[in-house]
N, C-alpha and C positions, 0 to 999 in steps of 0.2 A: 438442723438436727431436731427431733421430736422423740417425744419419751409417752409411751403407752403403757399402761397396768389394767390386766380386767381381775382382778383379785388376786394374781397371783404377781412376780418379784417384778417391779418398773423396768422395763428396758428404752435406753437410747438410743434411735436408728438416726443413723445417718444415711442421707441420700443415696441411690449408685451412684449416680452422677459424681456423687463429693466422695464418695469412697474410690472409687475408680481414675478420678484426677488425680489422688495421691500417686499414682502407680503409673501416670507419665513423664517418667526420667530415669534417667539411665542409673544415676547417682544410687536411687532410690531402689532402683532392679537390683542393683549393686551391694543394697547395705539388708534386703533379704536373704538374695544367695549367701552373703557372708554368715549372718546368724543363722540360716538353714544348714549350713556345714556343722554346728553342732546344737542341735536344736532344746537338748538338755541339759545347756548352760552359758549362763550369760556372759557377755564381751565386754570389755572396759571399752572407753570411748577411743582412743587411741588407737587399740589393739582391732578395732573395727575400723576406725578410719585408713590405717595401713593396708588392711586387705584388701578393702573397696579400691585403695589407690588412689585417692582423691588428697593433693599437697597442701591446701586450702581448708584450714580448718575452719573458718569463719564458713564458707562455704558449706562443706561438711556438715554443720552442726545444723545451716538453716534447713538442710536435707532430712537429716533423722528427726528433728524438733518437727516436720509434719507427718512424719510416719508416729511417732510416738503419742498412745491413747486410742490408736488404729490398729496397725499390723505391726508394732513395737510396742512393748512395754518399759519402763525404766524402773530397776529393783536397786537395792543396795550393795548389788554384784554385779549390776550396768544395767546393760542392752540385754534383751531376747525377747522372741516373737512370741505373739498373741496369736489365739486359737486362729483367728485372721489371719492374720503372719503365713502362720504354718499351712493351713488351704492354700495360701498363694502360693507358696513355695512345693507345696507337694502337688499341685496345678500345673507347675513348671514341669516337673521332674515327671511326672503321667503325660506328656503334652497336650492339655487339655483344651491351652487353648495355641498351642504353637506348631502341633508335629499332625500327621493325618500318614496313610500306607494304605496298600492296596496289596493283598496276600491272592494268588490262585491258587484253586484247590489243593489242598495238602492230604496225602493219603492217610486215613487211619487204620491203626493195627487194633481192629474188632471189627465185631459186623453189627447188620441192623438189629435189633432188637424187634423189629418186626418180619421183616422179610427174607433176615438172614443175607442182604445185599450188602454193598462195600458204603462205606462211610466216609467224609470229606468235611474238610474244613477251609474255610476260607475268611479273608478279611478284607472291607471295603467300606468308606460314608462312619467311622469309627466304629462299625457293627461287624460285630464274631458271626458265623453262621454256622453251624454243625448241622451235616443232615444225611441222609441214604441220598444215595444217586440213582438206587434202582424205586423205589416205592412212594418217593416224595412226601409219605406219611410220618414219619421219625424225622425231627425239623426243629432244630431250636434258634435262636435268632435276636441278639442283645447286644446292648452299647459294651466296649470294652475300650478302656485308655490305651490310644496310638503308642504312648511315647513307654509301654510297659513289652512292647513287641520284641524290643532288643534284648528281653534281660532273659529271650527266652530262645533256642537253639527249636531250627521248621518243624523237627519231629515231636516236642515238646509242647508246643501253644494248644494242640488240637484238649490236651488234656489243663492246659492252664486256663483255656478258654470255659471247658466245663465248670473247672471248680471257682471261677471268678462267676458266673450266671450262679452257681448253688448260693455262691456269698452274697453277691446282692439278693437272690431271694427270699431266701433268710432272713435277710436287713426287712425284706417289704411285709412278709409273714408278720415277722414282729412288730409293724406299726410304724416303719420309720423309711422317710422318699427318699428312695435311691440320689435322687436328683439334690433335691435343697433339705432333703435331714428334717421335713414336716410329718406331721402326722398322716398317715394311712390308711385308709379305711377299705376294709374290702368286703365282699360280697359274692354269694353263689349264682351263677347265670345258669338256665338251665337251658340247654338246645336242645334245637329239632330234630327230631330220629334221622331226618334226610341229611341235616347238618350238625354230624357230631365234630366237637370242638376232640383234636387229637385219640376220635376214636371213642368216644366218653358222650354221654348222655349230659354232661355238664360241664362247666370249667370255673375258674375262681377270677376275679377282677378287682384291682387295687388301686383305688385314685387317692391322690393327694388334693386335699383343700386348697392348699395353698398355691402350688405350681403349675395345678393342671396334671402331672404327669401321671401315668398310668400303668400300668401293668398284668396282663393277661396268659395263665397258665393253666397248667391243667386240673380236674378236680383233684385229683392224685397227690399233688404238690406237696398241700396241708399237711398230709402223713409223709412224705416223704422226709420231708425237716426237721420234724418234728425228732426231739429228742427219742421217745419213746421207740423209732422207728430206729434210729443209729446206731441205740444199745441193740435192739432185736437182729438186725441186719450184722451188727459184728458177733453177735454171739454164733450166727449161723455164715462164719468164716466171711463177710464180707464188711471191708472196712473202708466207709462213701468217703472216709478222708483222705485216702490214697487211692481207693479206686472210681473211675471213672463213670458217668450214670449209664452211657452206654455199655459196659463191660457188666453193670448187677445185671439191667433188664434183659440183657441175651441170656443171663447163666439163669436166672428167675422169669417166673410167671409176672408179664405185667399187673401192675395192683388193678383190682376192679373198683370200679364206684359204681353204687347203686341210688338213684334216686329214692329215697324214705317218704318224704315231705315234699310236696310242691306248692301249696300256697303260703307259706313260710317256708322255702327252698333249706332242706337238709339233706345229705350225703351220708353213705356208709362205704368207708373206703376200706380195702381188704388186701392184705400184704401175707404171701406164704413164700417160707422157705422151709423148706424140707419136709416135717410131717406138722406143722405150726403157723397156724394163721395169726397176723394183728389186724387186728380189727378199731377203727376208729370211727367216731362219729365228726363229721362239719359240719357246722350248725352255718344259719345264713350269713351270718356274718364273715363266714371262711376262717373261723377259729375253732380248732378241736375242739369237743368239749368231752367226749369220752375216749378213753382208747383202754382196750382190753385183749388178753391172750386167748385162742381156744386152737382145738387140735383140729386136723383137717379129718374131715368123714373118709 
């Protein structure tokens, strides 16, 4: 174990290696599921030991005494899991690292927001894919948990799949890896008129320090998330928490982005509904910094 502080609170890491040997034994699979079943209260020792099933108390105990300080905590109301704990067990229950499915095209009830073509969903390699089957240009494409497939009835995913891509990019907007929960940094790319990124003179790009991991959308995005954007979009009857991204941009004008700035890459993105434009600014870093109402000419 090694303990790091660069001025701000010391943290303790333990190894993968040593974190991940905790987690080979069945006993031990056993006495998370059990404190996963109610995660917002802790288990006396006994009342854990009964459920795991385990007759051998001595045994028992040498089990939890190495999950405990890890993915178990010990309070003055027992057992229950640690921020650890609960990733693993909600790692289980998403099968994150156990389940995998292969979905063919599923029909959706809308069209393309481009070309006015039919739309499909599908799932395969833990990756959602929504796209037009006629235009190829409307195409979205991101990790989603295998083991969340069931909770969800065929005609249903094509829309669970949407609003699970808006939440994770939401999360990456705001600074934080989808992947390992590190900081984010993202930035404006701008492309070539021969190769526009979704149609767009530019798109936005978000890497993590830490994991490597990444993530590539369109300029648009930024406003699209953006609060500012969510109240404006339900005031003019559409509301992005139940309805669908492909269902605003058929009924609306795609948002434009406009290149402002190119040697410090800034963006002006522009959202109309009815007789009412928003208007926002991206500055390079891919974080709003202005957004404003004005009427359409």
């Amino acid at each position: 174990m090694s303990e790091t502080s660069s001025g701000g609170p010391a943290i303790v890491r333990r190894s993968p290696e040593a974190a991940f040997a905790l987690l080979g034994d069945d006993t031990r699979i056993g006495i998370l599921r059990a404190l996963g079943e109610t995660p917002d209260a802790a288990r006396s020792f006994s009342d854990l030991r009964e459920r795991v099933g385990l007759a051998d108390s001595g045994q028992f105990n040498y089990h939890l005494r190495k999950l405990v300080g890890s993915f178990v905590a010990k309070t003055d109301d027992g057992y229950e899991l640690t921020y650890a704990g609960r990733q693993i067990v909600g790692a289980m229950y998403a099968g994150t690292y156990t389940a995998n499915a292969r979905i063919e095209g599923i029909a959706i009830d809308g069209e393309c927001p481009l070309c006015a073509g039919s739309l499909e969903a599908s799932y395969a390699n833990e990756t959602a894919t929504v796209g037009c089957t006629g235009c190829d240009e409307w195409y979205n494409e991101f990790s989603f948990p295998p083991g969340s497939l069931d909770q969800f009835d065929a005609g249903a995913l094509p829309i669970a799949f949407d609003r699970w891509m808006t939440h994770v990019v939401e999360g990456v907007v705001d600074g934080f890896c989808h992947v390992c929960a590190g900081r984010m940094r993202g930035r404006v790319e701008l492309d070539d008129d021969d190769r526009p990124f979704a149609g767009y003179p530019a798109h936005l790009e978000f890497d993590c320090a830490r994991c490597a991991a990444s993530v590539r959308t369109a300029g648009s995005t930024a406003l699209y998330v953006h609060p500012a954007a969510k109240g404006f979009l339900f005031e003019h009857g559409y509301d992005v928490s139940e309805t669908p991204s492909w269902a605003v941009w058929a009924a609306l004008e795609l948002p434009s982005v406009e290149v402002v700035a190119r040697d410090t890459p800034r963006l002006e993105v522009g959202l109309v509904a009815d007789d009412e434009r928003l208007v926002a600014t991206v500055a390079a870093d891919a974080t709003v910094s202005e957004v404003r109402r004005e009427p359409v000419d």
